[in-house]
C-alpha positions as CSV (number, residue, x, y, z in Angstrom):
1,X,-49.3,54.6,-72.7
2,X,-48.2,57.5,-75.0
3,X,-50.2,60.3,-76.0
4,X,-50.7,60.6,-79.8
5,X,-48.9,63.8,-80.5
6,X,-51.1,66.1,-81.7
7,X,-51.5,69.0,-84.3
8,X,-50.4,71.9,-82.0
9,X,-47.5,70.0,-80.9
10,X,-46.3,69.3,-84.4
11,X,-46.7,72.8,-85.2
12,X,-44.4,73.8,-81.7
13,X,-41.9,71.4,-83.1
14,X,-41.8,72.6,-86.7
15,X,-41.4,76.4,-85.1
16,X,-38.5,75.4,-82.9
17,X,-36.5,73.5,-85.4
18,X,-37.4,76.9,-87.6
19,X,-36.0,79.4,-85.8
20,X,-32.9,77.3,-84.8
21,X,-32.2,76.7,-88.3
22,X,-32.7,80.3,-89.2
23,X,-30.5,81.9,-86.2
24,X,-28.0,79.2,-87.1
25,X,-27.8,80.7,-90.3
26,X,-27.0,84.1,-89.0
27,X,-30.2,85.6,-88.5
28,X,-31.5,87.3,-85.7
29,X,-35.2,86.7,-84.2
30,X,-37.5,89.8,-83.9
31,X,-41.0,89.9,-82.3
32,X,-43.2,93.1,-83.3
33,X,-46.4,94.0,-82.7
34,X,-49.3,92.8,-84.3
35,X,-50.8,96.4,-84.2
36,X,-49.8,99.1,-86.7
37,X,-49.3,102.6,-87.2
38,X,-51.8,103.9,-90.3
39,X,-48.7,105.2,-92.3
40,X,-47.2,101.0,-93.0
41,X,-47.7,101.1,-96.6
42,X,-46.6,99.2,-98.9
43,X,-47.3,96.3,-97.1
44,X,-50.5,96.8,-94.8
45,X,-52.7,97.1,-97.9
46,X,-56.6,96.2,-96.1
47,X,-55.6,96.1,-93.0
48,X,-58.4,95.8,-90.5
49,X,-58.5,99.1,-88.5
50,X,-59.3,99.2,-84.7
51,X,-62.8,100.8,-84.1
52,X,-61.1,102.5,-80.8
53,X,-57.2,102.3,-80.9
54,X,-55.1,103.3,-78.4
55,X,-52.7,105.5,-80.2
56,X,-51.5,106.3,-83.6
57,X,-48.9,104.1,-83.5
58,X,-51.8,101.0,-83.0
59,X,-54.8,101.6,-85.4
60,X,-55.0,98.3,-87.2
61,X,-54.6,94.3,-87.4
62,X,-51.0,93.9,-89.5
63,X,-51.8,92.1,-92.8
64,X,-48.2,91.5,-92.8
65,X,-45.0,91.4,-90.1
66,X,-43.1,93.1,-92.8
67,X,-43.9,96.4,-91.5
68,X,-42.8,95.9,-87.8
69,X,-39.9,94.0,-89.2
70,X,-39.0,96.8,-91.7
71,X,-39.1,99.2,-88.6
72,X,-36.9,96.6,-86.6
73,X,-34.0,97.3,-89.2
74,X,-34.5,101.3,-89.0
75,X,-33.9,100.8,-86.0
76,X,-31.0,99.1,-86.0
77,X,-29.7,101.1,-88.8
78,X,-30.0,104.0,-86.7
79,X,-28.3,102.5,-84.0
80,X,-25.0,102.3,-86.4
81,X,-25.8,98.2,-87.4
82,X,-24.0,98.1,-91.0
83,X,-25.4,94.3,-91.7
84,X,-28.5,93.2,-90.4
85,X,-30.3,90.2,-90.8
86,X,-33.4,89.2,-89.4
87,X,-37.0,87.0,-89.3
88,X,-40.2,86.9,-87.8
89,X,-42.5,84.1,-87.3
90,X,-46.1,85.3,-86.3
91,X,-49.6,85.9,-87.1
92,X,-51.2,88.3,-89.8
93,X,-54.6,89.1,-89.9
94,X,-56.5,90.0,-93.4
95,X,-59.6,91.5,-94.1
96,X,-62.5,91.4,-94.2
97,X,-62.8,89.4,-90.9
98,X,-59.7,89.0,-89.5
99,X,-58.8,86.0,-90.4
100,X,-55.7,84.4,-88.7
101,X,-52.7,83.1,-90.9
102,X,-49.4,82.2,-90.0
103,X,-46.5,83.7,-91.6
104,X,-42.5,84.4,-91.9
105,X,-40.8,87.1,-92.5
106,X,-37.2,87.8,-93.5
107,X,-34.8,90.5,-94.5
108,X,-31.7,91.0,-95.2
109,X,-29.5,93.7,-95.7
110,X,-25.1,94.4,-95.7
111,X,-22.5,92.4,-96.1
112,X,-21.3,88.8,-95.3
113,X,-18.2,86.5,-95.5
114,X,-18.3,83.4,-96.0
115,X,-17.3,79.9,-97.7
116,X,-16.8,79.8,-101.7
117,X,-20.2,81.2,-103.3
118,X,-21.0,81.3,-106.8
119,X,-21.0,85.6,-106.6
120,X,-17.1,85.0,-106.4
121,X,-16.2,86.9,-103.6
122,X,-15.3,86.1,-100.3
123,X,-16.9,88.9,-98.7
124,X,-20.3,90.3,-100.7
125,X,-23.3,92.0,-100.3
126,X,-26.5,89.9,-98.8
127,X,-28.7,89.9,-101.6
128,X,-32.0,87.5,-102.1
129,X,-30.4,84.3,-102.4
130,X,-29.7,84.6,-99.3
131,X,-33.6,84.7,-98.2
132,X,-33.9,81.8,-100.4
133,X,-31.1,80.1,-99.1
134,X,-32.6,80.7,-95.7
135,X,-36.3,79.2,-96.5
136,X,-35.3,76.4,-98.4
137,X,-33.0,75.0,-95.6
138,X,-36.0,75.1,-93.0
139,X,-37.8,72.2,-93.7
140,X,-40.5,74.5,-96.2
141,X,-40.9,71.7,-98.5
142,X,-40.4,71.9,-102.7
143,X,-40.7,75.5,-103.0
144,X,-40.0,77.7,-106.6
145,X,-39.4,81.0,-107.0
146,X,-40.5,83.0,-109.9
147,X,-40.0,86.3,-111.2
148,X,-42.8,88.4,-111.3
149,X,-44.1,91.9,-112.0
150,X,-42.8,95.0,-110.0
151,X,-45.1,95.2,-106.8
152,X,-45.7,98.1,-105.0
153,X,-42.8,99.1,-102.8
154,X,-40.4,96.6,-104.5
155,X,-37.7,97.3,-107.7
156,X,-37.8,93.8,-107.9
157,X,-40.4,91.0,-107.2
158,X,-40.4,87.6,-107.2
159,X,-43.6,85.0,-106.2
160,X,-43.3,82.2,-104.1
161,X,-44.7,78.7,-105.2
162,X,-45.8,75.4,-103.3
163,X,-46.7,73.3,-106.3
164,X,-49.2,75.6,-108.3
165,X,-50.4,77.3,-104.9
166,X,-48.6,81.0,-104.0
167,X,-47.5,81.0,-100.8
168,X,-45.3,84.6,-100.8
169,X,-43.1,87.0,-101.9
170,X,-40.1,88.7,-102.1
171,X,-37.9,91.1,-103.5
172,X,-35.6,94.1,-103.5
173,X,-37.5,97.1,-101.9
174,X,-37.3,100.7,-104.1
175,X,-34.2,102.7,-103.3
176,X,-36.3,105.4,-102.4
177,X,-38.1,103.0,-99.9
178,X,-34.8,101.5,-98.8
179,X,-33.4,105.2,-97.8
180,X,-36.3,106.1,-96.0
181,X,-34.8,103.8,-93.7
182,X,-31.5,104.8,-93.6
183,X,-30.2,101.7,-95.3
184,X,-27.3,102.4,-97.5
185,X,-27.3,99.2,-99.1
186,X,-29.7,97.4,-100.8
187,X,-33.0,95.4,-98.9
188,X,-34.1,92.3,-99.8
189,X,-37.4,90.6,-97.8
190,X,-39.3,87.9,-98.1
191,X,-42.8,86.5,-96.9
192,X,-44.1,83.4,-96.6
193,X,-47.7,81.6,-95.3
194,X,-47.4,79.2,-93.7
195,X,-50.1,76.8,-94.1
196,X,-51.3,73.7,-92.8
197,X,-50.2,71.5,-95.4
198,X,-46.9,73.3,-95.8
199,X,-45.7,73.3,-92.3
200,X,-47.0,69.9,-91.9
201,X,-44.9,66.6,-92.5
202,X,-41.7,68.3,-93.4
203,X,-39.7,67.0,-90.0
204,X,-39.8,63.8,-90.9
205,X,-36.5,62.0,-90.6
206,X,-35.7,59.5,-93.1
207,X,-33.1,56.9,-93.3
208,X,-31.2,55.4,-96.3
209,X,-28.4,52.9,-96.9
210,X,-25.3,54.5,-97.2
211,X,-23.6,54.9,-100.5
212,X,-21.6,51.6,-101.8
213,X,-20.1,53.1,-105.5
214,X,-18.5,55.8,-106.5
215,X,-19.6,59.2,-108.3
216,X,-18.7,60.5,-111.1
217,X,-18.4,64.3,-111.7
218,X,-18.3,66.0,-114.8
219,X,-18.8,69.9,-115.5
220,X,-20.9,71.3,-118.4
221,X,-20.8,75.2,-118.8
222,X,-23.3,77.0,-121.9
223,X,-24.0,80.2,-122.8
224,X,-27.6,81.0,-122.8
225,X,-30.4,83.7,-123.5
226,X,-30.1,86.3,-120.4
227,X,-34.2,85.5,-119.7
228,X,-33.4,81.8,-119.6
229,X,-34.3,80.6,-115.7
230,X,-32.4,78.1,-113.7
231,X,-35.4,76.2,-112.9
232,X,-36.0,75.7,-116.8
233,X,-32.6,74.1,-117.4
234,X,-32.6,71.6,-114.9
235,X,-35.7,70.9,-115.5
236,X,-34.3,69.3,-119.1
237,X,-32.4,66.8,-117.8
238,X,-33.3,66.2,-113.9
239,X,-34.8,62.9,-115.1
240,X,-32.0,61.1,-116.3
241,X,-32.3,58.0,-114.1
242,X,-28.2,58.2,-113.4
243,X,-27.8,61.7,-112.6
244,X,-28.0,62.1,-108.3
245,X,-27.0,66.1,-107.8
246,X,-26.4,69.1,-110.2
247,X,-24.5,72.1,-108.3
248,X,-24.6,75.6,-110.2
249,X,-21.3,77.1,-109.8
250,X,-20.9,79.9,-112.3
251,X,-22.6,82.9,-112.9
252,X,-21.5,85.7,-116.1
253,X,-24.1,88.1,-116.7
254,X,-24.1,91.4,-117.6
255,X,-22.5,94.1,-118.5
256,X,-19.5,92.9,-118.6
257,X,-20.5,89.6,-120.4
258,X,-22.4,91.3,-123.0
259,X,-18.9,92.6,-124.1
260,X,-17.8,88.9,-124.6
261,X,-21.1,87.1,-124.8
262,X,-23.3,89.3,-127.1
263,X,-26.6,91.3,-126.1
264,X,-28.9,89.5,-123.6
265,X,-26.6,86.7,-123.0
266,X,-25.0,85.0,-120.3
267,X,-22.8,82.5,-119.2
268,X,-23.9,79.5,-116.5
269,X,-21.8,76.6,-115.5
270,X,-23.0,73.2,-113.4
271,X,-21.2,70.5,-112.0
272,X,-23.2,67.3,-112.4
273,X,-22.9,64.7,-110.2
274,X,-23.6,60.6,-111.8
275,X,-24.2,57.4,-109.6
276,X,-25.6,53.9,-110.3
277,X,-26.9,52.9,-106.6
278,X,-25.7,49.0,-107.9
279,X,-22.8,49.5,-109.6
280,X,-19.7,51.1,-110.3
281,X,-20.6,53.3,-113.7
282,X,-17.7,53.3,-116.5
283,X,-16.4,56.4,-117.6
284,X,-18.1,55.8,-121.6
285,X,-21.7,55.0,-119.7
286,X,-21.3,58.4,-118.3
287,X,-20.3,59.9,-121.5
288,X,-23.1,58.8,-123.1
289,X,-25.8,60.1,-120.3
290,X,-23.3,63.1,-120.3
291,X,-23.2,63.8,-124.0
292,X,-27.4,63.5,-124.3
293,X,-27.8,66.1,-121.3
294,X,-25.8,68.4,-123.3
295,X,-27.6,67.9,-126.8
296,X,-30.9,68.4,-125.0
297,X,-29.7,71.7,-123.9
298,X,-28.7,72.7,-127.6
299,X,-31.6,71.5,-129.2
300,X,-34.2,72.0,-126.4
301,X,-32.8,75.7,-125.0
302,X,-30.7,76.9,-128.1
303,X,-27.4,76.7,-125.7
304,X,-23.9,77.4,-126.9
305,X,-21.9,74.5,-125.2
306,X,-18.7,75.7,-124.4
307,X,-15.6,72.9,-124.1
């Protein structure tokens, strides 16, 4: 007879596979404590403090591991580390009565090489896309990521979304944060809850018949208004019953494009990937499907479809 498994040991299970995932993507586990010193601002906003603590360094309840892990990479900074990358998965505890939650934390900070990436170069900084890389390759479940106001201790900010719930953030910390801990390149970090329902369900192998036609690619490039999200343009054409994978390749923004492109413009590419899962597609079937993606951009978004 089998025992049912139960909730803790789905939750053991859904840790391991994270943090074999995560290390297996080049990051490097830390365990802090879950006491803090009282100078841990930004991020120990209402912390609970410890009616008798032993020492300064141990006054309250973190209500974040982003202040042990921030004090992780001083260290390792300080030890001569000139790319460091790192996560921690633990318990927060948040006021007024302690509750318990459990959350991961990563950050990020250096240089990397690697395989072909849409930056360009073979050997870049580690910026936040490689946080959200990192999360959305764990088994999190549909998460978004949306830009958000400056919070405090960040230059930029970003919230993180499980359908309409937040669930964390991220971001860039201040330069003036990020030298304080002797980081000469830029830090990125990023927090997540994990809940019940999101940790839940999301190893669940599936199985499907493997593919009997062939794909057709075709590439569709547009210039676009600089504010104009990545998430909004799929999200035009991601229903077309045909279309099985789009893969952003492209990225020209900025100064430099401005030059070419015009004031608060920039230049995106995708390659979009078409399948019939019962037949072979013809090449003017995927024209047409092809041809109405692209006029839903210029008439939906305002793009400037380039040939």
């Amino acid at each position: 007879v089998f025992t049912p498994i139960s909730t803790a040991d789905r939750t053991f299970d859904f840790d391991s596979r994270l943090r074999q995932r995560l290390c297996a993507r080049g990051f490097s586990e830390a365990r802090t404590s879950a006491l803090i010193p009282r100078q841990s601002a930004p991020f120990a906003q209402g912390a609970v403090e410890l009616r008798n603590p032993l020492s300064e360094d141990h006054v309250a309840l973190r209500p974040s591991l982003l202040p042990g892990l921030l004090a992780v990479l001083e260290r390792n900074i300080r030890a001569g580390a000139q790319s460091v990358r790192l996560f921690e998965l633990g318990r927060t505890f948040s006021a007024p009565d302690a509750n318990e939650e459990r959350h991961l934390a990563l950050l990020c900070c250096g240089e990397t090489q690697g395989e072909v990436h849409w930056r360009g170069d073979a050997k870049r900084p580690l910026d936040f896309f490689d946080l959200k890389g990192a999360v959305e390759a764990v088994e999190t479940g549909a998460l978004s990521f949306r830009r958000t106001k400056k919070k405090p201790g960040l230059a930029l900010a970003a919230e993180i979304f499980d359908g309409v719930n937040v669930v964390g953030f991220g971001g860039q910390l201040t330069t003036a944060k990020a030298e304080t801990l002797g980081a000469k390149t830029p830090v990125f970090i990023l927090e997540l809850q994990l809940a019940g329902e999101l940790a839940s369900n999301r190893g669940t192998v599936k199985f499907r018949e493997l593919d009997k036609f062939p794909t057709v690619t075709r590439d569709i490039a547009m210039v676009v208004p600089d504010h104009l999200t990545h998430e909004k343009i799929i999200s035009t054409f991601i229903d077309e019953p045909i279309l099985e994978r789009v893969k952003f390749f492209d990225l020209f923004v900025g100064p430099e494009a401005e030059k070419t492109l015009g004031a608060c413009r920039k230049s995106m590419a995708y390659t979009l990937t078409y399948r019939d899962k019962n037949r072979t597609l013809t090449n003017d079937e995927v024209t047409v499907v092809h041809s109405r993606i692209r006029e839903r951009l210029r008439s939906e978004l305002g793009a400037e479809l380039r040939e």
